[in-house]
Biopython code that builds the backbone (N, CA, C, O; Angstrom):
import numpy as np
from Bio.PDB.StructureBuilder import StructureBuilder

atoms = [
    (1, "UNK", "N", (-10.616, -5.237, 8.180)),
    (1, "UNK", "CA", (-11.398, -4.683, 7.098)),
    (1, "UNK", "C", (-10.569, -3.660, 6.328)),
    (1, "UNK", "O", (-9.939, -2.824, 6.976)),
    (2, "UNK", "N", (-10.528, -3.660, 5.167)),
    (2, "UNK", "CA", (-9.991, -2.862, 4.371)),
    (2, "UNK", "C", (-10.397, -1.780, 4.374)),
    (2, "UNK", "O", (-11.621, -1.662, 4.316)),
    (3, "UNK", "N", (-9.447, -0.383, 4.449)),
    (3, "UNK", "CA", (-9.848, 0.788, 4.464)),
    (3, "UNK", "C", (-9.600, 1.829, 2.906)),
    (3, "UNK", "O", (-8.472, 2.299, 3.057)),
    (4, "UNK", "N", (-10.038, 2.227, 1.863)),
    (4, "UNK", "CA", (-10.173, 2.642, 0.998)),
    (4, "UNK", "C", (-9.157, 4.011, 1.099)),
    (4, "UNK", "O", (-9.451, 4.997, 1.775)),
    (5, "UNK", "N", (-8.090, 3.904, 0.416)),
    (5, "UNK", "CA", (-7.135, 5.306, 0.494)),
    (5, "UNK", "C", (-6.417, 6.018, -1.134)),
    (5, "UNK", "O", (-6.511, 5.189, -2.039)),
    (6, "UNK", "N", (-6.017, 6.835, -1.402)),
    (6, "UNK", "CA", (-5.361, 7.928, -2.038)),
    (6, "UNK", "C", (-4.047, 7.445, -1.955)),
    (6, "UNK", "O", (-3.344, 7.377, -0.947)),
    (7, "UNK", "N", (-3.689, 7.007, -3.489)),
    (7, "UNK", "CA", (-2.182, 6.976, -3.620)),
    (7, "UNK", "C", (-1.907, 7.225, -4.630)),
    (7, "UNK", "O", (-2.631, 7.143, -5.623)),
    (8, "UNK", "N", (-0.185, 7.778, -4.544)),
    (8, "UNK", "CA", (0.280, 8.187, -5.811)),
    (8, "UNK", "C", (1.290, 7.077, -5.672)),
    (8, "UNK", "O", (1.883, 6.616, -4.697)),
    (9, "UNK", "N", (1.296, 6.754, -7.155)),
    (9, "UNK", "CA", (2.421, 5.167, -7.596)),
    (9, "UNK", "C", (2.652, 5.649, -8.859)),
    (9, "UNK", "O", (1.995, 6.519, -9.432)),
    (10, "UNK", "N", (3.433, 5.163, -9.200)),
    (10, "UNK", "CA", (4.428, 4.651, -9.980)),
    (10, "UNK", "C", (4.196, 3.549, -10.885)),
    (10, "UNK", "O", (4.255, 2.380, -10.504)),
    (11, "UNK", "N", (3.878, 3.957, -12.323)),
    (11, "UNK", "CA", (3.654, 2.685, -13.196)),
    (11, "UNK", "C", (4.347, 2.794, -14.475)),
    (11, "UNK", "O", (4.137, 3.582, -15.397)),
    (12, "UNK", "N", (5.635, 1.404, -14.309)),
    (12, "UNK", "CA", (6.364, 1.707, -15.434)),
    (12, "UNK", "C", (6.722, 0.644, -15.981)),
    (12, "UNK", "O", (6.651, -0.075, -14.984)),
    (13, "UNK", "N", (7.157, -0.239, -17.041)),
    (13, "UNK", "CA", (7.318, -1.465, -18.029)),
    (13, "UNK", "C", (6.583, -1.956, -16.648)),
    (13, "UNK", "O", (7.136, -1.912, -15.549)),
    (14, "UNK", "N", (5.297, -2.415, -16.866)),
    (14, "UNK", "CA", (4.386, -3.657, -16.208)),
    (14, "UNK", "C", (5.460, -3.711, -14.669)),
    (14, "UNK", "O", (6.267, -4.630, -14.527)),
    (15, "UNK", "N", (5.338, -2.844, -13.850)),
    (15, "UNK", "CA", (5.558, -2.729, -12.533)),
    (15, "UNK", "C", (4.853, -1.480, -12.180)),
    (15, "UNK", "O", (4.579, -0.601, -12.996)),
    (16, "UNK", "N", (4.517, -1.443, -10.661)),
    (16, "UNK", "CA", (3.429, -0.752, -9.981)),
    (16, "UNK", "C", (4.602, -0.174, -8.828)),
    (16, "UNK", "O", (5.496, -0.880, -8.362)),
    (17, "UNK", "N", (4.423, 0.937, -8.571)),
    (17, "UNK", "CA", (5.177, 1.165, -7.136)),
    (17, "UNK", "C", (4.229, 2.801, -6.289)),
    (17, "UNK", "O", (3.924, 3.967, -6.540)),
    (18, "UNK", "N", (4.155, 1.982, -5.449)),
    (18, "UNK", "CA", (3.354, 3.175, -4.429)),
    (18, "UNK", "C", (4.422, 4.159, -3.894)),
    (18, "UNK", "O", (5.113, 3.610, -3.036)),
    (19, "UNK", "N", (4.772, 5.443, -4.134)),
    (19, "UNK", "CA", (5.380, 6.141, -3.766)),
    (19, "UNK", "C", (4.638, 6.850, -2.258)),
    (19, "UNK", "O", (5.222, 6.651, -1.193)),
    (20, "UNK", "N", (3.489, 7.572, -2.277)),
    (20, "UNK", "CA", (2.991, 8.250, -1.676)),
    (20, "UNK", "C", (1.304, 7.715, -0.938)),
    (20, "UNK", "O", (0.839, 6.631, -1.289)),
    (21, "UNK", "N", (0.731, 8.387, -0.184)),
    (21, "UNK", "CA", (-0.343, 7.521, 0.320)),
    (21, "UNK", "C", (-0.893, 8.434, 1.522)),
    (21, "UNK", "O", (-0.223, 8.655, 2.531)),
    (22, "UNK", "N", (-2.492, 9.060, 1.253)),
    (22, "UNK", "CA", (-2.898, 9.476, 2.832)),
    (22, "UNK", "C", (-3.713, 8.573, 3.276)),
    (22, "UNK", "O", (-4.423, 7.797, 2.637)),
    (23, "UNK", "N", (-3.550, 8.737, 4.715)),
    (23, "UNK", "CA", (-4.673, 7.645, 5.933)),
    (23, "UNK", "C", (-4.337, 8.167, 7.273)),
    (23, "UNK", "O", (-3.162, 8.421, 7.536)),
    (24, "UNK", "N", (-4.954, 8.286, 7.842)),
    (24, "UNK", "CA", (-5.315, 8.850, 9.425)),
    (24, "UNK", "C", (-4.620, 10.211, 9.318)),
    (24, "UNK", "O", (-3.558, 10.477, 9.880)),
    (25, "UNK", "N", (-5.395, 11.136, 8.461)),
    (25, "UNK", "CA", (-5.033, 12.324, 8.389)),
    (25, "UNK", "C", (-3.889, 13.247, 7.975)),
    (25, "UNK", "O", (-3.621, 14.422, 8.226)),
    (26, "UNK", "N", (-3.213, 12.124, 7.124)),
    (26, "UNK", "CA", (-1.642, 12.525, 7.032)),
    (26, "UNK", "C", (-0.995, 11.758, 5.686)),
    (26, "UNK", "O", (-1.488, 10.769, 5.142)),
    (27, "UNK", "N", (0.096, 12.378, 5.326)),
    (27, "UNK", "CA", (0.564, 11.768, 3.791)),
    (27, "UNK", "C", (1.485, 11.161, 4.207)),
    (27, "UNK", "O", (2.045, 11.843, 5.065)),
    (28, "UNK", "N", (2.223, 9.711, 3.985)),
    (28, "UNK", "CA", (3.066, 8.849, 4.477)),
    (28, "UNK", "C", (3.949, 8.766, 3.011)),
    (28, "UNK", "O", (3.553, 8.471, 1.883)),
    (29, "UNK", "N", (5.242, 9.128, 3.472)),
    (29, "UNK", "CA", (5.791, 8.753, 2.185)),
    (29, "UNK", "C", (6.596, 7.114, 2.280)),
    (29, "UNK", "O", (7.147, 6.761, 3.322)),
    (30, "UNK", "N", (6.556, 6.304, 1.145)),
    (30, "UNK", "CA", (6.479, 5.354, 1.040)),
    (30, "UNK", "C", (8.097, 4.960, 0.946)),
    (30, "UNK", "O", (8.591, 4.963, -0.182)),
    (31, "UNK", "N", (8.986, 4.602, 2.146)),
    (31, "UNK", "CA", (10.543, 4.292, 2.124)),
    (31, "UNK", "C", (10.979, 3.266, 1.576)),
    (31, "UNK", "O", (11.995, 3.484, 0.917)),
    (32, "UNK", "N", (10.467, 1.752, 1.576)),
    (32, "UNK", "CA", (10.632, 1.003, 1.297)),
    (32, "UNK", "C", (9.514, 0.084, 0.967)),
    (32, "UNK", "O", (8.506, 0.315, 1.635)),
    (33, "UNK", "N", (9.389, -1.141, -0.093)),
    (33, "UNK", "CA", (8.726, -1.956, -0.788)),
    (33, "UNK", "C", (9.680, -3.190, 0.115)),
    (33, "UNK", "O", (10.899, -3.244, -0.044)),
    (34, "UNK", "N", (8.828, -4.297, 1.213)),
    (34, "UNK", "CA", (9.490, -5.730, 1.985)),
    (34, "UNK", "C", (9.377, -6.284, 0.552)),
    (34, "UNK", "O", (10.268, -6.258, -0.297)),
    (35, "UNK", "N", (7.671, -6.978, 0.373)),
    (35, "UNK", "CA", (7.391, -7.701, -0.408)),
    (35, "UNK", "C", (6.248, -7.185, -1.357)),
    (35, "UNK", "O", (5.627, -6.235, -0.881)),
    (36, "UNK", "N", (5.930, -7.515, -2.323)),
    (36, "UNK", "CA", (5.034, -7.640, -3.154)),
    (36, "UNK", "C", (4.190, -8.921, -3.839)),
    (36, "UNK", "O", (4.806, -9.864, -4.335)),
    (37, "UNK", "N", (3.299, -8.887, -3.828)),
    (37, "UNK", "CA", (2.775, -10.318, -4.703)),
    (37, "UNK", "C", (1.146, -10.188, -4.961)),
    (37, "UNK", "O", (0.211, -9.684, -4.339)),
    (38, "UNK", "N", (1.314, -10.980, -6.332)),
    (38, "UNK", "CA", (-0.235, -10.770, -6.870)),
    (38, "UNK", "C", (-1.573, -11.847, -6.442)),
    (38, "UNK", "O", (-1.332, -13.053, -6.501)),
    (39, "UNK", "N", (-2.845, -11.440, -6.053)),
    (39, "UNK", "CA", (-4.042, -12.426, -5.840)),
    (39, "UNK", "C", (-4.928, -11.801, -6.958)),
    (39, "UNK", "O", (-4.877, -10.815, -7.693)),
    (40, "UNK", "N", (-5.807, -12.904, -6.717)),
    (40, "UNK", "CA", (-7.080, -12.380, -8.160)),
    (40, "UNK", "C", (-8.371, -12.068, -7.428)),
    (40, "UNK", "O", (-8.431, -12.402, -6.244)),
    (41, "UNK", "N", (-8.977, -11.718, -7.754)),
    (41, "UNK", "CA", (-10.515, -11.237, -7.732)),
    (41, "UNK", "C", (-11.379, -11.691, -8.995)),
    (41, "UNK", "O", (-11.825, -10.818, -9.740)),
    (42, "UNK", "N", (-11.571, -12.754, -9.197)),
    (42, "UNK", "CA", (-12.278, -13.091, -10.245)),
    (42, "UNK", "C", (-11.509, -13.658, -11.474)),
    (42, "UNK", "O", (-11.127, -14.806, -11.700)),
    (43, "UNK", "N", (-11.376, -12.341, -12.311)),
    (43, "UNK", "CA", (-10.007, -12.598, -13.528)),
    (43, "UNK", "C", (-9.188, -11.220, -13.039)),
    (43, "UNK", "O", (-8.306, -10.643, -13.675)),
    (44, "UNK", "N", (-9.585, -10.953, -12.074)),
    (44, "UNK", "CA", (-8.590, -9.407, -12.470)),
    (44, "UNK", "C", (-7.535, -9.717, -11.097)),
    (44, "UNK", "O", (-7.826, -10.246, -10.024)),
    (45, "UNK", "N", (-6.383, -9.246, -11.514)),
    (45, "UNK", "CA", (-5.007, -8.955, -10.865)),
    (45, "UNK", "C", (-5.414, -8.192, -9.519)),
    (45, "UNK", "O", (-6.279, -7.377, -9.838)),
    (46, "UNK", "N", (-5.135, -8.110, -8.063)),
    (46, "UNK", "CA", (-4.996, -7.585, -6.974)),
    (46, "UNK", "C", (-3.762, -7.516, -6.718)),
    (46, "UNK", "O", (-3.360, -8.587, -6.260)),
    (47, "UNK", "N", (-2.674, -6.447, -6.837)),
    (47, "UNK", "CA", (-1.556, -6.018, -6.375)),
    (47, "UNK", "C", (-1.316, -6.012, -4.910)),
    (47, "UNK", "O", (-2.256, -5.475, -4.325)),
    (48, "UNK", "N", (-0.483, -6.380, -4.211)),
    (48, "UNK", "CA", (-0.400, -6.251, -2.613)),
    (48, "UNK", "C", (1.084, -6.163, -2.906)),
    (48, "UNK", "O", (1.792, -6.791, -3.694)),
    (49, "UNK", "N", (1.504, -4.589, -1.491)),
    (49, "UNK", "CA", (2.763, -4.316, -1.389)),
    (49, "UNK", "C", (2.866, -4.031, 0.198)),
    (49, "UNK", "O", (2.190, -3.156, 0.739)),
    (50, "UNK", "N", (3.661, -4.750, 0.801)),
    (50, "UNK", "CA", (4.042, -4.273, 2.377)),
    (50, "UNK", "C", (5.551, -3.561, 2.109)),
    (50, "UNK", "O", (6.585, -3.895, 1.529)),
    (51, "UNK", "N", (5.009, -2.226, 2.971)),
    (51, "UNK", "CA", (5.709, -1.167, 2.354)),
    (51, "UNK", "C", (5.895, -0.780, 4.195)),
    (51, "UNK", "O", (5.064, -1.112, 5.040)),
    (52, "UNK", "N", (7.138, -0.047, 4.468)),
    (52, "UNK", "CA", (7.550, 0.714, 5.240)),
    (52, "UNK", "C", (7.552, 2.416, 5.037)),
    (52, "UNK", "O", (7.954, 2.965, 4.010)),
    (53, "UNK", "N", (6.985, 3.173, 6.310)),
    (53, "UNK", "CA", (7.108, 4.246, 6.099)),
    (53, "UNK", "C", (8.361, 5.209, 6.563)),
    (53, "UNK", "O", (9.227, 4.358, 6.761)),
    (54, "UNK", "N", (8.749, 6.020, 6.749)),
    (54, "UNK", "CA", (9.444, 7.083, 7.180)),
    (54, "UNK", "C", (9.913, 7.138, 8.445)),
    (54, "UNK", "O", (11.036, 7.435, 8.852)),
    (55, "UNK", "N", (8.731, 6.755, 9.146)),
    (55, "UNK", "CA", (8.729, 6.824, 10.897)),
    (55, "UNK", "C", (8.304, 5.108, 11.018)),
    (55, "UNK", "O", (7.243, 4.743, 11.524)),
    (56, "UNK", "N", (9.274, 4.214, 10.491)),
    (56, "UNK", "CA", (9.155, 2.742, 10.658)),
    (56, "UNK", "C", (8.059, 2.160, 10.940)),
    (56, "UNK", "O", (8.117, 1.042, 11.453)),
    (57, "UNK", "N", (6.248, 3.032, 10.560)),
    (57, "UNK", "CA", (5.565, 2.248, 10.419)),
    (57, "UNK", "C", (5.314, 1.250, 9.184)),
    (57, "UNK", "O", (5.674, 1.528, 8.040)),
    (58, "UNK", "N", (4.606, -0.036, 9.567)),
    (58, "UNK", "CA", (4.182, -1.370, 7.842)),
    (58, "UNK", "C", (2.991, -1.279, 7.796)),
    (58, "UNK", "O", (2.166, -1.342, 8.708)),
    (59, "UNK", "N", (2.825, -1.080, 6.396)),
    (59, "UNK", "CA", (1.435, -1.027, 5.925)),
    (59, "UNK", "C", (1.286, -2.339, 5.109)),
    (59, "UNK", "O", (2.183, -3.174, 4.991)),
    (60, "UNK", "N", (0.145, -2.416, 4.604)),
    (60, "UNK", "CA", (0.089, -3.541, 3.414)),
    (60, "UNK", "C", (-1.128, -2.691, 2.628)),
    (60, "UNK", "O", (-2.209, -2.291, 3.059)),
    (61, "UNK", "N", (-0.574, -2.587, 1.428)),
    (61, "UNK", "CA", (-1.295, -1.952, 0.417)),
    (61, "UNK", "C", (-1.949, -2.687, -0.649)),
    (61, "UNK", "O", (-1.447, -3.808, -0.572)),
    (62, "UNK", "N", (-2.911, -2.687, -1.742)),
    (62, "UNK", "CA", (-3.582, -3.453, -2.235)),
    (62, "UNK", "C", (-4.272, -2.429, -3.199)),
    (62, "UNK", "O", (-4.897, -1.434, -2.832)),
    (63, "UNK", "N", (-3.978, -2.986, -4.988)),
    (63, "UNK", "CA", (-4.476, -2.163, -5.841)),
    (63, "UNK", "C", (-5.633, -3.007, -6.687)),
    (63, "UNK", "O", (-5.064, -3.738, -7.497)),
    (64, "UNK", "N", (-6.883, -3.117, -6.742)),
    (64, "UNK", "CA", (-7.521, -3.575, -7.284)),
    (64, "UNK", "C", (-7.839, -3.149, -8.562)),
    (64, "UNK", "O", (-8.721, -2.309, -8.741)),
    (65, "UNK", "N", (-6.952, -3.846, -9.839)),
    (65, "UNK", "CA", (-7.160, -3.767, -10.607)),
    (65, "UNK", "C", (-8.293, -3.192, -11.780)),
    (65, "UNK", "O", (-8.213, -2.458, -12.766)),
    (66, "UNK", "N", (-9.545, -4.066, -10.993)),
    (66, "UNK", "CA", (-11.159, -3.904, -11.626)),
    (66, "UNK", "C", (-11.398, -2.314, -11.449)),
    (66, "UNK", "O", (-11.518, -1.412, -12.278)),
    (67, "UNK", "N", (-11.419, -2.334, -10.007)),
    (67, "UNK", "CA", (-12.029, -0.835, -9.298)),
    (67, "UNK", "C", (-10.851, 0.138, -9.446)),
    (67, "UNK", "O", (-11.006, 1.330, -9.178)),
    (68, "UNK", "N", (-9.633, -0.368, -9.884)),
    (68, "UNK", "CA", (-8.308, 0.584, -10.153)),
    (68, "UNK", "C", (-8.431, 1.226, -8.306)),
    (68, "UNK", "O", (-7.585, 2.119, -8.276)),
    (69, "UNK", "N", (-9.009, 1.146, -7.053)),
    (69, "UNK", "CA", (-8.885, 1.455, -5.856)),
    (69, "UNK", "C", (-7.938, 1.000, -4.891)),
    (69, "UNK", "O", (-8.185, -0.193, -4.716)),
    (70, "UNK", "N", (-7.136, 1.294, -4.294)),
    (70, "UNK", "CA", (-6.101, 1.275, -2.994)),
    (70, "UNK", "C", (-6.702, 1.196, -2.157)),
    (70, "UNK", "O", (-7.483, 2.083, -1.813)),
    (71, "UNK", "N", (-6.476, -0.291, -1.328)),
    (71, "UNK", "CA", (-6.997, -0.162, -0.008)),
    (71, "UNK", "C", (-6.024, -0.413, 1.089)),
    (71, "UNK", "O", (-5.173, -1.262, 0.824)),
    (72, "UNK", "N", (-5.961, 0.185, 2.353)),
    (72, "UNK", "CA", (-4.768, -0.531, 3.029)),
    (72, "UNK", "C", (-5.463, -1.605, 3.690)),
    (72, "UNK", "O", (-6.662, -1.395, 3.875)),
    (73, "UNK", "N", (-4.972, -2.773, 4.116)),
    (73, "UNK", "CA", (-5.284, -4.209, 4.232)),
    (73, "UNK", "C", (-4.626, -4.722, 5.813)),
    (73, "UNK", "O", (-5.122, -5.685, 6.397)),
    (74, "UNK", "N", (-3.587, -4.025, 6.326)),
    (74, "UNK", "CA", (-3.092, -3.783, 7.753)),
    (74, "UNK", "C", (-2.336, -3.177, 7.946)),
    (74, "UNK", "O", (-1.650, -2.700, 7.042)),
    (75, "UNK", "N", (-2.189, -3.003, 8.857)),
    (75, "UNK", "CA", (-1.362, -2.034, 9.235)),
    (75, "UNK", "C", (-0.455, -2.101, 10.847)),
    (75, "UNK", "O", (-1.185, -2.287, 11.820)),
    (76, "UNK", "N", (1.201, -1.944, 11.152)),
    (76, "UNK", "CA", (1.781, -2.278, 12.156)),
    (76, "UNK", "C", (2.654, -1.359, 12.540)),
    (76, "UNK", "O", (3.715, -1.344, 11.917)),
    (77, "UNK", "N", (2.485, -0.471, 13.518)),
    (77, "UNK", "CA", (2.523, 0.357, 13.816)),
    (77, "UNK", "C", (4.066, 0.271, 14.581)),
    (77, "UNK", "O", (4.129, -0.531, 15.513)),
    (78, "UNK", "N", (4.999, 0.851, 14.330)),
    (78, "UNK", "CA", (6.517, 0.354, 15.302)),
    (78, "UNK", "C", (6.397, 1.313, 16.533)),
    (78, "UNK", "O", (6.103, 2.497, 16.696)),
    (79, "UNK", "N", (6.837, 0.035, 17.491)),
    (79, "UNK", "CA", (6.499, 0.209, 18.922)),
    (79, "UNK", "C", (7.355, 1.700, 19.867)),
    (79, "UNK", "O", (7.073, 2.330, 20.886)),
    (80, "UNK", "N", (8.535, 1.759, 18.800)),
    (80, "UNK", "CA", (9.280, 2.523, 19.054)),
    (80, "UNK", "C", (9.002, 3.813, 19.308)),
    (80, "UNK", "O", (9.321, 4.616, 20.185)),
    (81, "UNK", "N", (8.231, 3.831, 18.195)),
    (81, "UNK", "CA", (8.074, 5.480, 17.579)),
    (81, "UNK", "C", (6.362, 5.813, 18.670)),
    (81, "UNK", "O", (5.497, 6.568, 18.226)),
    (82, "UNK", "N", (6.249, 5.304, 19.643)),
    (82, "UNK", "CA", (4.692, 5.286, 20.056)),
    (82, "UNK", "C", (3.620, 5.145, 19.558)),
    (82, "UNK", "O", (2.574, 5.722, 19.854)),
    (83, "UNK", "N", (3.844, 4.206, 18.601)),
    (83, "UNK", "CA", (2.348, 4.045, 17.232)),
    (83, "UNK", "C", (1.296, 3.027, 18.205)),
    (83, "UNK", "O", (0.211, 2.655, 17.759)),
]
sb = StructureBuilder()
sb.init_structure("model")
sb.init_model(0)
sb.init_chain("A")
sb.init_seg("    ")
for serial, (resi, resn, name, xyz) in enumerate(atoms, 1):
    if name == "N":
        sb.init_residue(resn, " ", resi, " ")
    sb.init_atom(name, np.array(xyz, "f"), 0.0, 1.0, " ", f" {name:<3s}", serial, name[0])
structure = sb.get_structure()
């Protein structure tokens, strides 16, 4: 289930980039963009970015166009770091 979150991105010539992002109590800064790719909701654009954090956790992020809202969509926690 999608969880509804706070992000600061980046929007510049028709590209989107999530820089920043809070969820489970904490601001994750956003290290790397794996992949990106677009789904629809009707007619409107849904942005999805699996993004790496700082402390090698993957998120998958999701900007709904309509509702302009961020939701994270999963999340994988690296085994390393005790997530």
């Amino acid at each position: 289930m999608a969880t509804r979150i706070d992000v600061i991105s980046l929007f510049r010539k028709n590209n989107i980039r999530p820089t920043k992002f809070k969820y489970g109590g904490r601001t994750h800064r956003v290290e790397k963009i794996l992949y990106n790719w677009v789904t629809r909701e009707g007619s409107f654009p849904v942005h999805h970015f699996t993004i790496v954090t700082r402390d090698d956790n993957r998120y998958e992020l999701a900007l709904n166009t309509y509702t302009m809202e961020w939701t994270i969509e999963d999340v994988e926690l690296d085994a390393k770091a005790g997530g």
